[in-house]
C-alpha positions in Angstrom: 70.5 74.3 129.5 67.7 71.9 129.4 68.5 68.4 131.1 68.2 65.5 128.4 65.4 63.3 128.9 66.0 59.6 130.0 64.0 57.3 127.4 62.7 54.3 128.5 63.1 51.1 126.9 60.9 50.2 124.3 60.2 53.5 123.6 61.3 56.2 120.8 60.7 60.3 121.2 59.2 61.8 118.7 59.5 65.1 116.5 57.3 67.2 119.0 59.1 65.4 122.1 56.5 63.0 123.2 57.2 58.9 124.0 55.9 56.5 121.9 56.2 53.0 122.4 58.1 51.3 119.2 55.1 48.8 118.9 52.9 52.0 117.5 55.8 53.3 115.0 55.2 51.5 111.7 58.2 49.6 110.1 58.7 52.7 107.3 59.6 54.8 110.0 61.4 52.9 111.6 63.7 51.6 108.7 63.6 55.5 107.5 64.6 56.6 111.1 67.2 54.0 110.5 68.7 55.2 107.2 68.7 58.5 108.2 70.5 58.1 111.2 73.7 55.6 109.4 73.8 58.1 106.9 74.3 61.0 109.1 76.6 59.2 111.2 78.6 57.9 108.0 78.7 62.1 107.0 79.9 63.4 110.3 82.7 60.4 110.2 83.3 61.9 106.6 83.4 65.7 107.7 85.9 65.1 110.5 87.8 63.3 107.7 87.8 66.3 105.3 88.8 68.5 108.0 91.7 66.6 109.0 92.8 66.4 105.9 92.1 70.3 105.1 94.2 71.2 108.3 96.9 68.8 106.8 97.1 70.3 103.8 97.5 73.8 104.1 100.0 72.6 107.2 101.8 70.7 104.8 102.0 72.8 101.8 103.5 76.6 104.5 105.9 73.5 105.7 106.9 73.1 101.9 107.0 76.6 101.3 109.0 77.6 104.3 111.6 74.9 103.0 111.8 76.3 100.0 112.3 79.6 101.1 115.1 78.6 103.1 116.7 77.2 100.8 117.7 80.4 99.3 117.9 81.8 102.9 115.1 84.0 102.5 112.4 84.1 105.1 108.5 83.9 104.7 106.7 86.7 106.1 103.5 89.1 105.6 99.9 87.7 103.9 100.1 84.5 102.4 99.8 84.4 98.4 98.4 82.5 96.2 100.8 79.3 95.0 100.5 76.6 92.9 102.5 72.7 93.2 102.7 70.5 90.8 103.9 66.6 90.6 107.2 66.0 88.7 105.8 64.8 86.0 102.9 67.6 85.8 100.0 65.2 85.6 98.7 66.4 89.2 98.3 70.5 90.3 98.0 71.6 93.8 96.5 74.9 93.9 96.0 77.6 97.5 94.1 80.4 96.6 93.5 83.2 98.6 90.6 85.3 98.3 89.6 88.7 100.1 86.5 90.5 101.2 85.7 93.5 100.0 83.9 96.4 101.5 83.1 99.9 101.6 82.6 102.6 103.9 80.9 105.7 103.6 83.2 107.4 101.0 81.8 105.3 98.3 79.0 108.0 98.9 81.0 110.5 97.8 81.9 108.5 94.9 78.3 108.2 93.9 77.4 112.0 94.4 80.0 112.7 92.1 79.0 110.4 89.6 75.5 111.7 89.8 76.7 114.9 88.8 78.3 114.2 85.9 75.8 111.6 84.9 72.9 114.7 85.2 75.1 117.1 82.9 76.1 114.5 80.4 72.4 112.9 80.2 71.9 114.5 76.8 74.8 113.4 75.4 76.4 110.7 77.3 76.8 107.1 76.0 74.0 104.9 76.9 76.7 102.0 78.2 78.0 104.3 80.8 74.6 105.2 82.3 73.6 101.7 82.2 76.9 100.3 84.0 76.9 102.7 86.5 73.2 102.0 87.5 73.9 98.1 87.3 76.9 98.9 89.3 75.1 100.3 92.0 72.3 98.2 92.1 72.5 95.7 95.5 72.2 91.7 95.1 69.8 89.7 96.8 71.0 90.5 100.3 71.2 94.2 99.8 74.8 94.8 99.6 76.5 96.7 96.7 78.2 94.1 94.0 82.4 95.0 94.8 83.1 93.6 91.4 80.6 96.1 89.5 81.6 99.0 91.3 85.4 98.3 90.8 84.7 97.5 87.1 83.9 101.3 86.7 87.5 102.6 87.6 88.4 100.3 84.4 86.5 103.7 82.5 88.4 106.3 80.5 86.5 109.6 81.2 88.3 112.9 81.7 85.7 114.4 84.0 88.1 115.3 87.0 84.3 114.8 89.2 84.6 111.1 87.6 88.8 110.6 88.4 87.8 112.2 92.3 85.0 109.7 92.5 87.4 106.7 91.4 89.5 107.9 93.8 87.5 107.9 96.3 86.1 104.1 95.4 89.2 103.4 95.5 89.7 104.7 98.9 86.4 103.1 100.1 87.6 99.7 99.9 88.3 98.0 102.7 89.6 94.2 103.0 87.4 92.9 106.0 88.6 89.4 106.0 90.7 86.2 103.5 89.8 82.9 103.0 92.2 80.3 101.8 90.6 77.5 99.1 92.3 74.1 99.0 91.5 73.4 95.1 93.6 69.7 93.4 93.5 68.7 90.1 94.5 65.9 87.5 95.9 66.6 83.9 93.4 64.8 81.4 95.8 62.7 78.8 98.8 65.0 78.4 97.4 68.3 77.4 97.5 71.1 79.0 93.8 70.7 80.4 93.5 70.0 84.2 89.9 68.8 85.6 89.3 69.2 89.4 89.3 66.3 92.0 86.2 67.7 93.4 85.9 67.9 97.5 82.5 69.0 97.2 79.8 66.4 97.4 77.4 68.0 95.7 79.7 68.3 92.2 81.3 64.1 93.1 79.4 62.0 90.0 77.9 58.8 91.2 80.5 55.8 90.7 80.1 53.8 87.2 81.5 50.3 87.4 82.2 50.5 83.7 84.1 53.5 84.0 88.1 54.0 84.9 88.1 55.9 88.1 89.6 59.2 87.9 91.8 60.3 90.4 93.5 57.2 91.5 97.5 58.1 92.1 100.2 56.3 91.0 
């Protein structure tokens, strides 16, 4: 690891590390150097924020389930599920979603060989559909990795062929569940419907405050 280098006073490093003197930088930079660097300190403030609150939640929410559990004297073991909260009066919904990764290994191969074969002896008279969702199911998205979802939809197939039911079989084999993620997802009852809209945690999705406008969100 590379020692830091000690800036003199009066002087400001640059983007390709060199010194120069703050009476050469023009007052744009500057106050854009400036910006920049109160919002980025404002956003890590923010981030450690979210991710105290994110470890908060989920603590909070097994702490409420385990309570609940024992309260019929039952005990919580095994993979967490998925479970949704609600406020008494229904108007706010705490939702924890778990969601797995899915992969194969080399027996969905197999899967396709067979599927080959039947595909080459039914060519003439097979249903254009079926051709066409088994290519698209096959095909890789734009990192090169086979679409889980596509592939699994095929088992969803009626077909006889006992080559086809081996090769579900052996998709079905194939998958493995390489890792879970947990999503922390809130939402607010709009009027009192049965529609809920999300209190978004992404930044990117947040709409820009309007003065004129009742802010959504705010508990009671």
């Amino acid at each position: 690891m590379t020692a830091q280098q000690t800036i003199p006073d009066g002087y400001r490093q640059d983007g390709q590390g060199r010194l120069v003197h703050e009476s050469m930088i023009k007052p744009i930079d500057q106050e854009r150097d400036r910006l920049v660097r109160d919002l980025v300190k404002s956003a890590i403030h923010l981030n450690g924020l979210m991710a105290g609150f994110k470890a908060q939640a989920f603590g909070d929410v097994r702490a409420f389930i385990e309570m609940s559990f024992e309260e019929y004297g039952a005990r919580v073991g095994g993979k967490k599920g998925n479970v949704t909260l609600l406020t008494f009066d229904g108007r706010y919904k705490l939702q924890i979603a778990v969601q797995d990764s899915i992969s194969f290994d080399e027996r969905l191969q197999a899967a396709r060989s067979l599927i080959d074969e039947c595909l080459a002896e039914w060519t003439e008279g097979a249903r254009p559909e079926v051709v066409t969702l088994v290519n698209d199911a096959f095909r890789t998205d734009t990192k090169g990795e086979i679409r889980t979802a596509s592939v699994l939809a095929l088992r969803r197939l009626e077909i006889a062929d006992k080559r086809w039911q081996r090769a579900m079989k052996a998709i079905g084999e194939a998958c493995q569940v390489t890792s879970s993620k947990e999503y922390l997802r809130i939402y607010e009852r709009i009027g009192s419907g049965d529609h809920y809209q999300p209190i978004s945690l992404d930044i990117a999705s947040i709409a820009a405050p309007n003065a004129d406008e009742p802010r959504v969100g705010e508990v009671q």
